[in-house]
C-alpha positions as a Markdown table, in Angstrom:
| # | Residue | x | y | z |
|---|---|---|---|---|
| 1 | Unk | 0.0 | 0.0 | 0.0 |
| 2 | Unk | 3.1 | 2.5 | 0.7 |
| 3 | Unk | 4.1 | 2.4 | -2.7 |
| 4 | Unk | 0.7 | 2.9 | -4.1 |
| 5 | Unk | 0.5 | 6.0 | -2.0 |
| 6 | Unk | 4.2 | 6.7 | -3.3 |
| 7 | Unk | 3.1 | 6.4 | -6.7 |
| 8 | Unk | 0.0 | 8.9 | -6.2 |
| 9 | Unk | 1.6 | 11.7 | -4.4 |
| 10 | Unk | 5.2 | 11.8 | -6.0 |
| 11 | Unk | 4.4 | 10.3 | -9.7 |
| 12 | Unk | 6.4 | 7.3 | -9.4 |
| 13 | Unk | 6.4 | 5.8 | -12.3 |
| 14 | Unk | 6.1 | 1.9 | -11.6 |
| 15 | Unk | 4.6 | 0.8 | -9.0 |
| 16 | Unk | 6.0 | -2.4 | -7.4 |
| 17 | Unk | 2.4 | -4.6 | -7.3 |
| 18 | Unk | 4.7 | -8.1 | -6.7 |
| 19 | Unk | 6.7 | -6.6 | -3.4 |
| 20 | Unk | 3.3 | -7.3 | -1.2 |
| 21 | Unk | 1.3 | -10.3 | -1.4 |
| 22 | Unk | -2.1 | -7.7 | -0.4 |
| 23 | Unk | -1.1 | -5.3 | -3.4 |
| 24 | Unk | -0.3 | -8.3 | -5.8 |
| 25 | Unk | -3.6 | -9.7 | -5.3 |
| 26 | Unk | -5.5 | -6.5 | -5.6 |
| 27 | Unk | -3.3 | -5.5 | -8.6 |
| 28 | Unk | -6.9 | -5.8 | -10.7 |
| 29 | Unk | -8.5 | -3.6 | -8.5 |
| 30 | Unk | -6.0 | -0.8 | -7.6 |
| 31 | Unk | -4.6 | -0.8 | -11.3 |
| 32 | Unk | -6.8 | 1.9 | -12.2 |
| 33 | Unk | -9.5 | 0.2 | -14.3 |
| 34 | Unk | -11.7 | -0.7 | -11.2 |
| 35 | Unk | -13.5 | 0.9 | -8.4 |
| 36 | Unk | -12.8 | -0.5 | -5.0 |
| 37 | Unk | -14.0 | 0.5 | -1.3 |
| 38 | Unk | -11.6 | -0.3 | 1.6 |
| 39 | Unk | -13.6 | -0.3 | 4.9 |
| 40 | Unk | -11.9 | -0.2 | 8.0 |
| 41 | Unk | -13.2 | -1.7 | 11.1 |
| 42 | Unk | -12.0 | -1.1 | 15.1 |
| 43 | Unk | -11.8 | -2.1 | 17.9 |
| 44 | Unk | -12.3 | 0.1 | 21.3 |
| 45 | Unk | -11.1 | -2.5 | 23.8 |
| 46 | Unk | -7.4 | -1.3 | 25.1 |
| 47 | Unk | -5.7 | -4.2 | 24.3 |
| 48 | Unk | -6.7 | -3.7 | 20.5 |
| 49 | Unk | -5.3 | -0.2 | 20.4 |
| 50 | Unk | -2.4 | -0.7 | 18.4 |
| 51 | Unk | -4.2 | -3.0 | 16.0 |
| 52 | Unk | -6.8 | -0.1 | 15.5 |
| 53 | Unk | -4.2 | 2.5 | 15.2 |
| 54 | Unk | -2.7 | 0.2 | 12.5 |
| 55 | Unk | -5.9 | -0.1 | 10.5 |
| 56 | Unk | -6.3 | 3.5 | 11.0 |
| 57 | Unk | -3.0 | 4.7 | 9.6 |
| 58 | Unk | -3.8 | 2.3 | 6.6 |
| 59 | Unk | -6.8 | 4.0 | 5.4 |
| 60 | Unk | -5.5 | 7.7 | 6.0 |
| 61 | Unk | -2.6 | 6.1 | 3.6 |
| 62 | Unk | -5.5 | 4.6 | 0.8 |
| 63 | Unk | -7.1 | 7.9 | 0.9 |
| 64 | Unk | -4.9 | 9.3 | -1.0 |
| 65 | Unk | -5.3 | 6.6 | -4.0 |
| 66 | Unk | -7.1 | 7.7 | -6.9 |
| 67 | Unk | -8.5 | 5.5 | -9.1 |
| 68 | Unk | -9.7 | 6.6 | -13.1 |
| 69 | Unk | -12.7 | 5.7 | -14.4 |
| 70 | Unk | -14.2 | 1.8 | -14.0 |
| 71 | Unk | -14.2 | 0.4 | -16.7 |
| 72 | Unk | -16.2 | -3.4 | -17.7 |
| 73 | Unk | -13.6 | -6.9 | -17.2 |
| 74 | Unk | -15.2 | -9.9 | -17.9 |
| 75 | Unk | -11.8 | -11.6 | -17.3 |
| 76 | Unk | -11.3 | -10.2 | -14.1 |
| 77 | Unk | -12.9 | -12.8 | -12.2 |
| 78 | Unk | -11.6 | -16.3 | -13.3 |
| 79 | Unk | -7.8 | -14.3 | -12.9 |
| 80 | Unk | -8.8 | -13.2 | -9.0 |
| 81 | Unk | -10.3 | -17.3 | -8.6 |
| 82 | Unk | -6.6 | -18.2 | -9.7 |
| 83 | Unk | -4.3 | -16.0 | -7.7 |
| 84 | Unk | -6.8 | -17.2 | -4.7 |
């Protein structure tokens, strides 16, 4: 995800999908031909702040990610069903 938001704020030119198991899979959907939500979820016990402030940090980094327009992949899903 850090390179993604690399690649968005300083114009990278690659992006390095294959250095993060997460960003190869979702390759399809963050590529720029798809729209995709992320929805973050916490926890308020104490023990569970650091996880929280982890999942918290993550979506203040994907808010930054802009996606173009969605556009129709009827190959899409028997190449997610693969990687899977």
């Amino acid at each position: 995800m850090d390179a993604l938001v690399e690649f968005e704020t300083n114009g990278k030119a690659h992006v390095p999908y294959r250095d993060a198991k997460l960003t190869h899979l979702l390759k399809p959907c963050l590529a720029g031909d798809a729209k995709c939500m992320l929805i973050v979820t916490l926890n308020t016990q104490r023990a569970c702040l650091e996880a929280s402030l982890r999942s918290l940090r993550l979506a203040s980094k994907a808010s930054v990610i802009a996606l173009g327009q969605a556009k129709k992949n009827a190959t899409l899903r028997g190449g997610i069903r693969t990687a899977i």
